[in-house]
C-alpha positions, 0 to 999 in steps of 0.5 A: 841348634847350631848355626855353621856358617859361611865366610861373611854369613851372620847370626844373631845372639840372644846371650850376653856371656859367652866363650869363644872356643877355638880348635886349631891343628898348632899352637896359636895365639888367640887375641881379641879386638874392640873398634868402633863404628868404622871398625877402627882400634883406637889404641893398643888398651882396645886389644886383649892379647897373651902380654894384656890379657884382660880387658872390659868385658873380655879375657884371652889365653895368656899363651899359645895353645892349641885349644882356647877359651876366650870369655866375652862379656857383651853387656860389660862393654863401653858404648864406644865398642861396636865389633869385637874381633876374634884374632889368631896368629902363628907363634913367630917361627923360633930358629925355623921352628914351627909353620909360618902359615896357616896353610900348612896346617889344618882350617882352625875351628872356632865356636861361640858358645854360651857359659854352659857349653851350648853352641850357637854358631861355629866357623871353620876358617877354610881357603887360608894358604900364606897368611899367618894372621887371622880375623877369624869372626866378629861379635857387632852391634846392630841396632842395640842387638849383637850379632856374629859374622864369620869373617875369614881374612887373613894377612901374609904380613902377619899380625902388624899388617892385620892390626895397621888394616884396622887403623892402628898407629902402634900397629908394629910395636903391638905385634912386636908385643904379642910375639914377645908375650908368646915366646914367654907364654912357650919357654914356660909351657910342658912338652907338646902331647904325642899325636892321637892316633886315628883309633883315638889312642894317644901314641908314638913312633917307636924310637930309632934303636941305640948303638949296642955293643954287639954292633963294635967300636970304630976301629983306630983311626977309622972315620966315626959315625954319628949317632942316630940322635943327630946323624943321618937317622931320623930320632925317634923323638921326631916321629920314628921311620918315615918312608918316602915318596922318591926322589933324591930322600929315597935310597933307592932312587939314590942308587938307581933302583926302584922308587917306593911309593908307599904311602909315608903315614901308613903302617906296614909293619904288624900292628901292635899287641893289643893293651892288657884288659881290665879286670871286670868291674862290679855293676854300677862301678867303674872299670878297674884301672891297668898299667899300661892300658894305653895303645903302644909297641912295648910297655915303656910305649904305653905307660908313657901314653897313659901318664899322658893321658891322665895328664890331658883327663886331669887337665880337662876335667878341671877346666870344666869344673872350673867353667861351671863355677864361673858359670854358676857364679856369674849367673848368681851375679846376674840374678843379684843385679836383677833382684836390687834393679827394682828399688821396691826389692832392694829390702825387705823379706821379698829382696832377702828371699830373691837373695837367698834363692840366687847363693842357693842356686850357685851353691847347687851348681858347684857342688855339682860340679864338684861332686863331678871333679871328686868322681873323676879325680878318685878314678885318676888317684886309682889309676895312678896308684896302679901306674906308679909301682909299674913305671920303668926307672926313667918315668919313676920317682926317687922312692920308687923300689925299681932303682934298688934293682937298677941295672945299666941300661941297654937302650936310651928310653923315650923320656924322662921324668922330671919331677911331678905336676899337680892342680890346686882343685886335685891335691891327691894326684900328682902327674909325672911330669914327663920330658922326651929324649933325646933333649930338644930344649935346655933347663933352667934351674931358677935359683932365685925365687925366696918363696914358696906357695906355702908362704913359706922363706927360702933365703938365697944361700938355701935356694942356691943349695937346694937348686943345685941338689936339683941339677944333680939329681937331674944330671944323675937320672940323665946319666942313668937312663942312658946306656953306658958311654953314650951320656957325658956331662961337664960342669963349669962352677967358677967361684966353686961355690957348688962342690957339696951338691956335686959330690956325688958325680965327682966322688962316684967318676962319672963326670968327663972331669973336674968341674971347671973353676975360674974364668979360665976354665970357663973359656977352656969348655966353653971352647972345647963345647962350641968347636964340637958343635962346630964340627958336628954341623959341617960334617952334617951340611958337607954331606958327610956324616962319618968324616969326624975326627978319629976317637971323636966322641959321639955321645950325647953332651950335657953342660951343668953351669952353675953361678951365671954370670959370674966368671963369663965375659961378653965372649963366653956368655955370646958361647953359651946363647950359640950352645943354646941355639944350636946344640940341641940339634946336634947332642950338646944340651945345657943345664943352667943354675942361676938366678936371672936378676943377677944377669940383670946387667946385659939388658935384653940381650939374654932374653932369648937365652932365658926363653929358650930353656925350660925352666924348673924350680928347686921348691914347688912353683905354679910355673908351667902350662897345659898344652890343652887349655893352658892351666897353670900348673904346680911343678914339684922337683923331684927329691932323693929321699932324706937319708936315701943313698940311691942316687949315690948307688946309681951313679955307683953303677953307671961309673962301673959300667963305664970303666968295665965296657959292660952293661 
């Protein structure tokens, strides 16, 4: 039975291997502290966090999730170690991103379990409210046994104050450390799933409808509004529509009328249609999947939903398959240790035997576990055989026959796809690796790695070209899933090094101009990209949305720069981290096709550039992370097939639609 204690509340614990799961409503950072008697850490080896994750006896996460699993070995522990204290910390707020702390966020949930899922004693973290550092329990040694105790203290001051309450002289630097590690572990990390809804569906905010051409241009010399996806309008990658309580935020409150107290989270409006059903499956079957099945307001709403779906199903029945082996593994070891402790066993027929029963044992469990994973991957690999033919052209592949009969879109999508993700245990299905739009972070097409997981030698001159094949293929789709007008991209190729892969956006005219050449050129847009950006925010602070410049244009912006750093000066490169910061919020994103050891030379100063753009490979890389349990997944890009001339016919169409106006 599972004990759910109180703040100080003990229980004793009767297994030596366990996994400590920890449920929060954010993205947390999860570390582990080992101390002696008097509860003192004598160094910065004696903690287990994202940038050192594995210590004697204990594993933590390697980045910020919202779910973790830190494994704890109780009997591979020095004689020095007498507590083990489970820590957690909010990510360091990144540009005022993300809650500073834990009191705007739901109490985290943590757990002591045995390998095999069994719970022994939990802890809700209640009555946090400033701090944003955490002692959530402690494992401790009592007279040769161990036992946990909630603990429940917390720090305003963060994890360098937690750490110098425990006796740490590097109490600062390790926490400058664990930030450190954490901001990699979140440049590296997929998207953040929408919020479930309180059904148990997983959905989303139907997006704030795009200008259409029905709605008219601003006439000549007229003030131009911004778009929805930085103007007054809240985006609908931001949660759609929320009523307000009053006050200032409220029209009506604004203009003197009544105030609207309806409730922000609570819908209004008419529900949704329900999902398609599934056709009836054979006794003893599973049910046939749909396209579509998901909860949302239209099609696009639930295909989107449901690749999210079988993304989190795929995701979590890997980790148990991957939990039961380990489990199954280490109770093989254990049984091992057990049979050769006793010298009369060590040879002979009855140590073979104990020997034999023991792999026997493991070999069950993981084919169990395996037979488990086969049944859910085959049902994943049936649904995703429905889901692919059905998805519109902003979630498809390259191959897929909807862009033979592409048309210009009439409204932006929710997202878009950026190639596909898979996991070595699940080699049939590949999960659409889906972004939202608009934008909220920049890419990074790495064109340095020289291998891939194959074994196989891509030389630099290759990966140059196939990144940027990459970034064209990337821009085209951009360019597609946009109505006509409202996506415009530049390009800075300085030594011109990337004119082939190019030629499809400068041959079809779908580029604002000529890709910039030379130093010079560098400057122009760099400078041209900054002012707007410039513009945008102080329209934007001053209160006066609608008060750009005449014949401004309002759609959204994406620079493509090829050959960092070569052709930027200390000015351009301080340009380009500024876009980085602050163009996303305002409809200036950035696509970079580098190699980051060439950058070598500016030190850490481009450290927070890097860590700030998503990064995406031209080969097949095992780069990204789940945001559930943070599996290290294999990214594939997204490829035109050979020969195929539809990326060409695409951009064909969307050129058209700008010169003519129509969609």
């Amino acid at each position: 039975m599972t004990a759910e204690l109180v703040r100080g509340q003990n229980h004793p614990l009767s297994q030596s291997r366990l996994e400590i799961r920890i449920s929060a409503g954010t993205p947390v950072a999860a570390a582990a502290a080992l101390s002696d008697e008097n509860g003192r850490i004598h160094g910065t080896e004696w903690v287990a966090h994202p940038g050192a994750p594995v210590q004697p006896g204990l594993e933590v996460s390697r980045q910020a999730a919202a779910d973790h699993r830190l494994a704890v070995d109780l009997d591979a522990m020095t004689e020095a170690v007498h507590r083990v204290s489970v820590l957690l910390a909010l990510p360091a707020p990144d540009g005022g991103a993300g809650p500073a702390r834990f009191g705007a966020v739901a109490a985290p949930f943590v757990a002591v379990t045995g390998l095999d899922g069994t719970e022994v004693a939990s802890y809700t973290i209640t009555g946090l409210d400033l701090e944003s550092a955490v002692v959530a329990l402690e494992l401790y040694r009592r007279q040769g046994a161990w036992k946990v105790r909630a603990v429940g203290q917390g720090y305003a001051g963060g994890l360098a104050e937690l750490f110098a309450d425990q006796g740490l002289a590097e109490a600062t630097q390790l926490a400058s450390g664990i930030d450190e590690a954490v901001a990699r572990g979140l440049a590296r990390s997929v998207q953040a799933p929408p919020p479930r809804t309180s059904e148990g569906g997983r959905s989303r905010q139907a997006a704030a409808p795009a200008v259409g051409p029905d709605q008219g241009a601003a006439p000549q010399g007229a003030p131009v509004p911004l778009p929805p996806s930085y103007g007054g309008q809240p985006s609908g990658g931001q949660g759609g529509p929320q009523p307000a309580y009053g006050g200032a935020t409220d029209p009506h409150a604004a203009s003197g009328g009544p105030v609207n107290y309806s409730h922000p989270g609570r819908q209004t409006s008419a529900p949704p249609p329900p999902p398609p059903t599934a056709p009836p499956a054979q006794p003893g079957q599973p049910a046939r999947p749909v396209a579509g099945d998901a909860t949302g307001w239209s099609m696009e709403e639930r295909l989107y939903n449901q690749v999210w779906g079988m993304f989190e199903d795929l995701a979590r029945t890997t980790a148990a398959y991957r939990s039961a082996v380990d489990f199954a593994e280490s109770r093989m070891d254990k049984e091992l240790e057990q049979a050769l402790s006793d010298p009369r066993s060590r040879i002979g027929g009855q140590g073979d035997a104990a020997r034999e029963a023991a792999r026997a044992r493991c070999s069950q469990l993981v084919d169990q576990a395996r037979a488990s994973l086969d049944r859910d991957v085959a049902q994943l690999v049936a649904e995703a055989e429905v889901v692919e033919p059905a998805l519109p052209p902003a979630f498809a592949r390259w191959d897929n026959p909807c862009w033979h009969a592409y048309r210009v879109p009439m409204e932006i999508p929710m997202a878009l796809r950026l190639g596909d993700l898979r996991l070595p245990e699940a080699e049939p299905i590949r999960i659409p690796m889906l972004l939202r739009l608009p934008l909220e972070r920049g890419l990074w097409i790495d064109s340095g790695r020289t291998d891939s997981l194959d074994g196989s030698f891509t030389d630099s001159h290759d990966m140059r070209r196939l990144a940027m094949d990459t970034a064209v293929a990337h821009a085209a789709r951009l360019l597609a899933v946009y109505p006509a007008g409202e996506f415009t991209v530049h390009v800075v190729d300085p030594a011109g090094s990337g004119a082939r892969a190019l030629a499809p956006l400068t041959q079809t005219g779908v580029l604002a101009g000529p890709p910039a050449q030379g130093a010079a050129g560098v400057t122009e847009v760099l400078a041209r990209l900054t002012q707007r950006v410039d513009l945008v925010q102080m329209a934007l602070r001053g209160g006066a949305p609608d008060a750009l410049p005449p014949g401004f244009d309002t759609s959204q912006q994406l620079l493509i720069v090829n050959d960092f750093p070569h052709g930027f000066d200390d000015r351009a490169v301080n340009q380009l981290r500024y876009l980085v910061d602050e163009g996303p919020s305002v409809g200036v994103h950035l696509m970079m096709v580098a190699d980051r050891e060439e950058s070598a030379g500016y030190g850490p100063l481009l450290d927070p550039l890097w860590r700030a753009l998503l990064r995406l490979t031209p080969v097949p890389d095992d780069h990204l992370a789940d945001p559930w349990v943070g599996h290290a997944w294999t990214y594939e890009p997204p490829t035109v097939p050979h020969g195929s001339e539809v990326l060409r016919q695409v951009l064909t169409k969307v050129a058209e639609a700008r010169r003519t106006g129509s969609r």
